[in-house]
N, C-alpha and C positions, 0 to 999 in steps of 0.2 A: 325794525329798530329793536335793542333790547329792551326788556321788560325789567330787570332787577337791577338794583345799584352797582352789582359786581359786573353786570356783565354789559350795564353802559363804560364803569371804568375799563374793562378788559378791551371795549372798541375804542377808547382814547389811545390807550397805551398801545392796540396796535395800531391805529393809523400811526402814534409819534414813530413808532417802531419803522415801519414802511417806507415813511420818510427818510428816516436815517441812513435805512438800506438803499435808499434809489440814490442818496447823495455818493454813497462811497461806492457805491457801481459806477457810479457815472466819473467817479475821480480813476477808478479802475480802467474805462474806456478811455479816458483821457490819457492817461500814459502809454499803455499800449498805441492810445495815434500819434503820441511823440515819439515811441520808438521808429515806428513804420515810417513817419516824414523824416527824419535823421537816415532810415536806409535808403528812402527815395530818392536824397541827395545824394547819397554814393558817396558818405563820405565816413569811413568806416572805425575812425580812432571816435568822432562825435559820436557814431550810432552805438558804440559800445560803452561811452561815457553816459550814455539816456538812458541805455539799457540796465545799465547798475543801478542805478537811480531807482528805474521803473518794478527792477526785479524785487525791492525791498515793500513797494506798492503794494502787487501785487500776493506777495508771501502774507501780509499783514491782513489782506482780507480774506484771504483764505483762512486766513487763524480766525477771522470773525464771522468762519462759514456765510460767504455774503455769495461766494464759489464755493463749489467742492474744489479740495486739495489736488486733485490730477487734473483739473479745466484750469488748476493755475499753472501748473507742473507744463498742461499740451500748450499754455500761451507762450511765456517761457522760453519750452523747447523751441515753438516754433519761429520763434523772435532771432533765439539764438542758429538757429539754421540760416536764418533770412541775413545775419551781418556775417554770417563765417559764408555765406554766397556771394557776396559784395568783391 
């Protein structure tokens, strides 16, 4: 446990922190599994109406380094290869 006042506040502030970041990962996993059920359905005007949607998700936590910028770029890529396969 910490021993000074600053560095009790510093373990609040990052557990609140920590939290934050598992929420918007976890909204992050979320969309990427609505695109993949949209391609599962084989139905490719939906899969690529998700996928715009999702693409906007994604970009935005990357801006809030919750991913690095090219793990969102490879989800992305690889989402948009999976409806141009459909």
């Amino acid at each position: 446990m910490a021993n000074t006042v600053q560095a009790r506040k510093r373990a609040r502030q990052a557990d609140k922190q920590r939290t934050h970041n598992v929420s918007l990962r976890s909204t992050l996993r979320t969309a990427i599994k609505k695109v993949r059920k949209a391609i599962g359905l084989g139905d490719k005007a939906a899969a690529q109406a998700v996928f715009k949607d999702s693409q906007s998700v994604i970009d935005s936590i990357a801006d809030k380094k919750i991913i690095h910028k090219n793990a969102a770029a490879r989800h992305k890529s690889r989402l948009a290869a999976a409806i141009k396969a459909i």
